[in-house]
C-alpha positions as CSV (number, residue, x, y, z in Angstrom):
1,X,57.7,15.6,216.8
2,X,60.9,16.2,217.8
3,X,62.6,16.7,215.1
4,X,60.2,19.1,213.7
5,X,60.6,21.5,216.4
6,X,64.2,21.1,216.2
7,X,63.7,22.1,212.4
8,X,61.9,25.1,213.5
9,X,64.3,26.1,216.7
10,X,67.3,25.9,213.5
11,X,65.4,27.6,210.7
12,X,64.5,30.4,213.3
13,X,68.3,31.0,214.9
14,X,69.3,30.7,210.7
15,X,66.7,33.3,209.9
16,X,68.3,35.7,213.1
17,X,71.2,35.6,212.3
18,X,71.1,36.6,208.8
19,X,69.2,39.4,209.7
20,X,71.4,40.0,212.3
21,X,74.1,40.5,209.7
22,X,72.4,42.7,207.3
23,X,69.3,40.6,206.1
24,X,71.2,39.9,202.4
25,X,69.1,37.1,202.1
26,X,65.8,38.6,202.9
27,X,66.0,42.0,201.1
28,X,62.6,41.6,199.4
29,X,61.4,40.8,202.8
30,X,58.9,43.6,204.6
31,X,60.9,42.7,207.7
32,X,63.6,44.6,206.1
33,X,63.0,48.5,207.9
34,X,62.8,50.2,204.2
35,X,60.8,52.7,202.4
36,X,58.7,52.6,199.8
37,X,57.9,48.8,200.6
38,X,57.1,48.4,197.2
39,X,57.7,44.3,197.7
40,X,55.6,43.8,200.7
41,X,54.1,40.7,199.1
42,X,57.2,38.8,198.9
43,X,58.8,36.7,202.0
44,X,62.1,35.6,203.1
45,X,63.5,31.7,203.1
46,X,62.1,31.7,206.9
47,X,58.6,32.8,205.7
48,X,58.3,30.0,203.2
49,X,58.9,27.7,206.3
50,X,56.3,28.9,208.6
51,X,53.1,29.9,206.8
52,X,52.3,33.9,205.9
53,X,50.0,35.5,208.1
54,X,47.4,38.4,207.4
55,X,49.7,40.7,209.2
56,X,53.2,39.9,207.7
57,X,55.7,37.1,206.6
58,X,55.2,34.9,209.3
59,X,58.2,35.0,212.0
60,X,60.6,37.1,209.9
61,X,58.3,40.3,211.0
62,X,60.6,41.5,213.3
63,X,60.1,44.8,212.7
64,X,59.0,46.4,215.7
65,X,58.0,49.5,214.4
66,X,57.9,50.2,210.5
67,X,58.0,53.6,208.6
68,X,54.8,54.2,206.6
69,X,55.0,52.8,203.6
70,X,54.8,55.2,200.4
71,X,53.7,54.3,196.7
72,X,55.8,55.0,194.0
73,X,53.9,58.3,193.4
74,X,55.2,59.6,196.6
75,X,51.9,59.1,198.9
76,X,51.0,57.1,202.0
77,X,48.7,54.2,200.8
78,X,45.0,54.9,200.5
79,X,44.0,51.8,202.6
80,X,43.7,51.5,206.3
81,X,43.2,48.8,208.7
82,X,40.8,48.3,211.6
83,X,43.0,48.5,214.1
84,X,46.2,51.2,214.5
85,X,49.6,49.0,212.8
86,X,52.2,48.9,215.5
87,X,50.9,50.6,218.2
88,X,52.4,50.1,221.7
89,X,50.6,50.7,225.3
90,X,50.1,54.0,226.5
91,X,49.7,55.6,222.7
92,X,46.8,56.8,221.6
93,X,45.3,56.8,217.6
94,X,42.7,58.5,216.5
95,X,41.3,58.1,212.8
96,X,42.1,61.7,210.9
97,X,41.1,63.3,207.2
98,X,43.8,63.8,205.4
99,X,42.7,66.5,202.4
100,X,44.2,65.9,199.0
101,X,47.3,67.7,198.4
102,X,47.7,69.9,195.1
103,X,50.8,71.8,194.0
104,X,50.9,74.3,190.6
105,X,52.8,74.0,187.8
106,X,54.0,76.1,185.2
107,X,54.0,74.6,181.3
108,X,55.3,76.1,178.7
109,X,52.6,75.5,175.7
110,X,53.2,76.6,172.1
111,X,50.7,78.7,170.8
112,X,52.4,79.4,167.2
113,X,54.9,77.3,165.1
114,X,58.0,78.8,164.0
115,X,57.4,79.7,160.5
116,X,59.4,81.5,157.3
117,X,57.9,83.7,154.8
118,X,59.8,85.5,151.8
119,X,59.4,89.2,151.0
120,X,60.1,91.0,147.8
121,X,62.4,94.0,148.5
122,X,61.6,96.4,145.1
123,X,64.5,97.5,143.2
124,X,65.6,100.8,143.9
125,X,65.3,104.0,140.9
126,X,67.5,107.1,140.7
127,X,67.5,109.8,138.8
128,X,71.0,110.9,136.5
129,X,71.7,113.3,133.9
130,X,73.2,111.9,130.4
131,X,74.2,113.5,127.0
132,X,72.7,111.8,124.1
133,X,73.5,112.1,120.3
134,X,70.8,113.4,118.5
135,X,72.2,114.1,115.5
136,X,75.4,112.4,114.2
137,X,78.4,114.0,112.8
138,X,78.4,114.8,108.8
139,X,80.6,116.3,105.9
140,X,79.2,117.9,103.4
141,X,80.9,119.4,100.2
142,X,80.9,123.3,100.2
143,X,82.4,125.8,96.9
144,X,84.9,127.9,97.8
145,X,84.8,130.9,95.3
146,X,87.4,132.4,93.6
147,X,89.8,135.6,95.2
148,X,90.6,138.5,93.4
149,X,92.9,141.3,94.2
150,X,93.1,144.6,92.7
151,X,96.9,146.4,91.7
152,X,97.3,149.3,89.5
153,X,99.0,149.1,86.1
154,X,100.5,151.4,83.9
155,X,100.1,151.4,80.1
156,X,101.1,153.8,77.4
157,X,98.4,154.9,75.4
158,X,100.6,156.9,72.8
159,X,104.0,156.1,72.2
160,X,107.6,158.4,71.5
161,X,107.6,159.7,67.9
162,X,109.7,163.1,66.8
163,X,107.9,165.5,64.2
164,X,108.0,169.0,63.6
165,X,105.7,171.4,65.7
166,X,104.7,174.6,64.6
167,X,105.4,177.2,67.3
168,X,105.7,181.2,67.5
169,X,108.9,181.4,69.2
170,X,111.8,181.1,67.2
171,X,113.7,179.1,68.9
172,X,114.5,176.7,66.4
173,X,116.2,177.0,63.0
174,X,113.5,177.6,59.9
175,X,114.7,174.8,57.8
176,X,112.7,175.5,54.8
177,X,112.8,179.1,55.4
178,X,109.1,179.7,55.2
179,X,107.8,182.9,54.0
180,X,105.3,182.9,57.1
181,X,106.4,183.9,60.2
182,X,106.2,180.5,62.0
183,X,108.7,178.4,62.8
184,X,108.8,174.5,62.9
185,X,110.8,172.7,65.4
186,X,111.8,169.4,65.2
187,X,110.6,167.7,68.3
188,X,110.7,164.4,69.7
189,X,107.5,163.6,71.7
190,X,107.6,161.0,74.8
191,X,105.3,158.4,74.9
192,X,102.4,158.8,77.0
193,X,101.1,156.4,80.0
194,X,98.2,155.9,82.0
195,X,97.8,154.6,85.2
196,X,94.6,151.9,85.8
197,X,92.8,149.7,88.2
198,X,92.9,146.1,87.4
199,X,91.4,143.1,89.0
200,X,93.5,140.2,88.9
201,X,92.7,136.6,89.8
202,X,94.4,135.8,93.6
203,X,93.2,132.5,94.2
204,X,91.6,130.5,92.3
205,X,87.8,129.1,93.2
206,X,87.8,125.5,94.5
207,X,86.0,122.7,96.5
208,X,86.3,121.9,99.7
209,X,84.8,119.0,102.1
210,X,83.1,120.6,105.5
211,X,82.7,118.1,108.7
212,X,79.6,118.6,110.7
213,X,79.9,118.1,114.1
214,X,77.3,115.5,115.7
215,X,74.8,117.4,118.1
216,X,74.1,116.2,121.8
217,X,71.3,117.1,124.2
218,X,71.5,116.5,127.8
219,X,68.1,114.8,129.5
220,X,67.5,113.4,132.8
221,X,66.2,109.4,132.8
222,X,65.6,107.2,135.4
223,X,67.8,104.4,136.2
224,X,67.8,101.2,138.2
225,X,70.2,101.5,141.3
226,X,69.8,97.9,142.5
227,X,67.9,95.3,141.6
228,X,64.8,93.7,143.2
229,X,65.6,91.0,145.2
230,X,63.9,88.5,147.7
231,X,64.6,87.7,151.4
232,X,63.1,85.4,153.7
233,X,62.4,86.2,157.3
234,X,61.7,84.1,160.0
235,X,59.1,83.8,162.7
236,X,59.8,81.7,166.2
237,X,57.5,80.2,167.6
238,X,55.8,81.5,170.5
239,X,55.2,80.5,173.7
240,X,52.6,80.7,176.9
241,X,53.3,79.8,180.2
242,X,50.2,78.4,181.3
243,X,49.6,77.4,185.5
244,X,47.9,74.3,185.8
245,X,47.0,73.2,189.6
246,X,47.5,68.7,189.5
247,X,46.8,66.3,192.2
248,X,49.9,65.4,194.3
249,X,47.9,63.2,196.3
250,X,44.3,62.4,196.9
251,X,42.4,63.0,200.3
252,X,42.3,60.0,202.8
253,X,41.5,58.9,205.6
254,X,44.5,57.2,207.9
255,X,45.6,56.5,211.7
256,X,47.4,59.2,213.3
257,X,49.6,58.8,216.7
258,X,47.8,62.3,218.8
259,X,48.2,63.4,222.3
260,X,46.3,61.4,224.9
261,X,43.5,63.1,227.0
262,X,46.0,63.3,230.0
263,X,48.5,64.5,228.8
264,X,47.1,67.3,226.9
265,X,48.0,69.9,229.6
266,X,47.1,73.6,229.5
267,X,51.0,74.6,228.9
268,X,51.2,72.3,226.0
269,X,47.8,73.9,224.7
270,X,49.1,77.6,225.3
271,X,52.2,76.7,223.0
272,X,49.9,75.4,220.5
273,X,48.2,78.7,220.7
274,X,51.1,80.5,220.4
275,X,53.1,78.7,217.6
276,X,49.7,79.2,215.4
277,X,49.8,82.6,215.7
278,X,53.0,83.2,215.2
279,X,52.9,81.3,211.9
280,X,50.4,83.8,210.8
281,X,46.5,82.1,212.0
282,X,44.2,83.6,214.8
283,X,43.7,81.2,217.8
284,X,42.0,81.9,220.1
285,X,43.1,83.9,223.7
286,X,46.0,81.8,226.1
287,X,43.7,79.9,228.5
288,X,45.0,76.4,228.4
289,X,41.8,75.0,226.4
290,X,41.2,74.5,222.8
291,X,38.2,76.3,221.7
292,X,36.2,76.9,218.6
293,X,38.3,79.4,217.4
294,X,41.3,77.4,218.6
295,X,40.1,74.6,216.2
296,X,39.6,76.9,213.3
297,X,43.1,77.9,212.9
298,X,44.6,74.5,213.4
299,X,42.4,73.3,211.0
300,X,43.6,75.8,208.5
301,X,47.2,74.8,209.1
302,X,47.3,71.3,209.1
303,X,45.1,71.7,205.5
304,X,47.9,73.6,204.1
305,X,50.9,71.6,205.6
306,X,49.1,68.4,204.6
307,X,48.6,67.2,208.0
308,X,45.7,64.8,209.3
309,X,42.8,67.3,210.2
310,X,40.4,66.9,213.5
311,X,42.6,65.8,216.1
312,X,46.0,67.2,217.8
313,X,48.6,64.9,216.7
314,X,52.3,65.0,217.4
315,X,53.0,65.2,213.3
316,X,51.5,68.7,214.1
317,X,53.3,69.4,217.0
318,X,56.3,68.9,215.1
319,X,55.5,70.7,212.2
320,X,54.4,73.8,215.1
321,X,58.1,73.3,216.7
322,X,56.1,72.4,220.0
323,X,58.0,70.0,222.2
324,X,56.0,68.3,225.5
325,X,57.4,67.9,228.8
């Protein structure tokens, strides 16, 4: 018997003093003051020696008062127990609603693939002016006729001779002594000319080769200026930013530490009042008691701050900025 409560007095002062030191050795203990306590199930080398209980790992809770636990998603636990966890004398609890908290986001959704289409860009036409040949160049062998030139000529049509003329005068010796009165004189007669028109051969006909020139014609055609081609244009993608409202965390119901009965003064009331409504809710007039009206716009702004709903608590006097005397 002895040495079995010996055994416990040591494994308790060992199990102290390591969490006096930092608790190394019990990390994955939910002695250890953490959050999330996402290892709650497991116990420290002191918890294996004295058995687990409902509430914790045996001795090694030392944790006089734990931060709520949070999931990995970020809320409190959906659970509760019967009774308030760590609640000391002269607090008071009160069961409170807790409505599910939402938020909105924004996605960005695609609503059309990129694509890529080609497009045929025509070829392009203009209009120009050109010469053409319609007729090619030739020779062609042409008679050149014969030139003539005309040149007067002289030609005697009687020639000189000398002969006796008969004449009445006598100027010349009567040789014969005629018994007639004429006389004969020996005379010698020029030759006689006469002056024509001749046509004489100048040049001489002939044959000659002729070039024909080609023949052109000027005409207006239409021509390509560029060619038709293809290019391909591209489409992004488009995009719609869609608002989608997603549970943050779902409505429960949960213990919440609120202002006992007497110590709810009329002061602390009045700065209730008066923090609602300056965060933009109607309360009611500054009497020192909560009424209907009062309850309506606290209501409203624990909902929206994600706050336990029904009951005055002290998480809601913090998020007012109220301090109690």
């Amino acid at each position: 018997m002895l040495i079995r409560r010996l055994k416990a007095v040591g494994a308790m002062a060992l199990c102290a003093a390591i969490l006096l030191y930092g608790g190394i050795a019990f990390a994955d203990s939910p002695c250890a003051d953490k959050a999330p306590c996402a290892k709650a199930t497991k116990c420290g080398l002191c918890d294996r020696l004295f058995h687990k209980t409902s509430s914790g790992c045996g001795l090694c809770n030392l944790c006089a008062k734990r931060t709520e636990c949070k999931t990995a998603t970020g809320c409190p636990p959906s659970g509760m127990t019967d009774l308030p966890p760590n609640a000391e004398p002269g607090e008071c609890y009160a069961k409170v609603y807790v409505a599910a908290q939402f938020k909105t986001l924004t996605e960005r959704h695609m609503v059309q693939e990129a694509s890529e289409r080609i497009e045929i860009v025509p070829a392009q036409f203009k209009w120009v002016e050109e010469r053409i040949m319609v007729k090619e160049a030739s020779t062609q062998l042409e008679v050149v006729p014969a030139e003539y030139k005309w040149t007067e000529k002289t030609i005697q049509v009687a020639p000189a001779h000398t002969g006796w003329v008969l004449q009445n005068a006598a100027d010349c010796a009567n040789p014969e002594k005629l018994a007639r009165g004429d006389v004969f004189c020996l005379r010698t007669t020029p030759p006689a000319y006469r002056t024509i028109r001749t046509q004489c051969l100048a040049k001489a006909a002939c044959v000659r080769s002729v070039t024909i020139p080609a023949e052109y014609q000027a005409i207006r055609r239409e021509v390509v200026a560029s060619a038709a081609t293809t290019r391909r244009i591209c489409t992004p993608a488009e995009y719609e930013d869609i608002q989608k409202t997603v549970l943050v965390c779902p409505e429960r119901i949960k213990w919440e530490h609120v202002i006992c009965e007497e110590k709810m003064t009329s002061e602390t009331v009045n700065k209730v009042k008066s923090a609602l409504q300056t965060s933009g809710y109607k309360p009611g007039p500054l009497n020192g008691k909560l009424t209907p009206e009062d309850w309506t716009a606290l209501t409203a702004f624990q909902q929206k701050n994600g706050l336990g709903v029904g009951k005055l608590s002290y998480e809601t006097l913090k998020q007012l900025q109220v301090s109690m005397q």
